[in-house]
C-alpha distance (Angstrom), angle and dihedral (degrees) to the residues before:
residue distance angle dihedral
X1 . . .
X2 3.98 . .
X3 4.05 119.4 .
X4 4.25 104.2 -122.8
X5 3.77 110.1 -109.6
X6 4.04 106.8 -86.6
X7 3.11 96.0 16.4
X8 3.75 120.3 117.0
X9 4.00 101.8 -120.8
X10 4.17 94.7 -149.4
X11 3.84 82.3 59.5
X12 3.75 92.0 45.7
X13 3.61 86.2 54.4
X14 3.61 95.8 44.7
X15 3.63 87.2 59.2
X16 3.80 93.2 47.4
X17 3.89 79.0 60.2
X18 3.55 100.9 59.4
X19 3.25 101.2 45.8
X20 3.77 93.5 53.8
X21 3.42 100.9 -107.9
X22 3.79 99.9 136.2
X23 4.05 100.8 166.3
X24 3.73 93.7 56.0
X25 3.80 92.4 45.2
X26 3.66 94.0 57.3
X27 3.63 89.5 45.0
X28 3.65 100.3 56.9
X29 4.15 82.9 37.3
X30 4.10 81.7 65.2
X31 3.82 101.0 41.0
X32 4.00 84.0 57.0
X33 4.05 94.2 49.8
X34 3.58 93.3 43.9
X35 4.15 81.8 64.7
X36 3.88 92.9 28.4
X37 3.73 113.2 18.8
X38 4.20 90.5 177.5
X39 3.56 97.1 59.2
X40 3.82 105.3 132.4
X41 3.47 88.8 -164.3
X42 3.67 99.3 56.6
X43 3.46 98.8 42.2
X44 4.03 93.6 48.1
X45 4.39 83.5 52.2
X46 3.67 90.1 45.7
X47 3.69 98.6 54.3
X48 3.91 94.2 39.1
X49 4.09 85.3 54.1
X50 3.80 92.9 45.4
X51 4.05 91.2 51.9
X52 3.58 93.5 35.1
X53 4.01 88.5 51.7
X54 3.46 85.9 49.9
X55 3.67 101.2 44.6
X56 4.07 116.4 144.8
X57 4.11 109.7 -149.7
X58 3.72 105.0 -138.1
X59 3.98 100.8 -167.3
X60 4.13 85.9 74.0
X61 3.86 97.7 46.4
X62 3.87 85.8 45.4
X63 3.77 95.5 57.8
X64 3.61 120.6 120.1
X65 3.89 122.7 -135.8
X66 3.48 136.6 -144.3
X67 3.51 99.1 -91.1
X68 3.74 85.7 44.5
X69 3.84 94.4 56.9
X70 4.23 94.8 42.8
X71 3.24 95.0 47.3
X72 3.97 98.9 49.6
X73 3.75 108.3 145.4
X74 3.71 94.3 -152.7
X75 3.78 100.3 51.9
X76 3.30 121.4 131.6
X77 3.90 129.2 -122.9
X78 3.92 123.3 -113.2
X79 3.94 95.5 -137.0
X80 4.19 122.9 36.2
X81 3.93 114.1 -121.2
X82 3.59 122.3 -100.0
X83 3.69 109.7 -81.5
X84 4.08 102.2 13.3
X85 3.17 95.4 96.5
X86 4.24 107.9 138.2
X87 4.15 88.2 -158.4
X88 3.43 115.3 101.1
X89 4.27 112.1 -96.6
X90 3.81 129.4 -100.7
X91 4.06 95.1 -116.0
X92 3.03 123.2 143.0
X93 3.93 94.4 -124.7
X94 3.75 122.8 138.5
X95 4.09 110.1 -128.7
């Protein structure tokens, strides 16, 4: 990847950035280290664009299957037992 002629080539990478094109960020991030390897700026793009590129989305490893979602220890029954009922009972008992 090659900067354009007048333009600036951190901004050119910048760009690459924000429209998701990690690979040719970090690649214009090297081509400006080669020539100045303490640019802050650079090397703070670079790394962004190398995690970024990288980047592991957590929602689809999280996803439960089928099996996950039947066999659910901690779901809870449609109809009470017998007897467990927390409401008061129907005797005829005088308070």
């Amino acid at each position: 990847v090659e900067a354009r002629d007048g333009v600036d080539p951190l901004f050119l990478a910048i760009t690459r950035f924000n429209r998701r094109e990690y690979t040719a960020a970090t690649a214009l991030c090297s081509q400006l280290l080669e020539a100045q390897p303490y640019d802050q700026a650079a090397w703070y793009l670079k790394t962004r664009s190398l995690t970024m590129d990288a980047w592991v989305d957590d929602v689809e490893v999280d996803e439960e299957g089928a099996a996950d979602m039947l066999l659910d220890d901690n779901a809870t029954a449609s109809m009470p037992r017998p007897g467990t009922s927390l409401a008061r009972p129907m005797t005829g008992a005088v308070p």
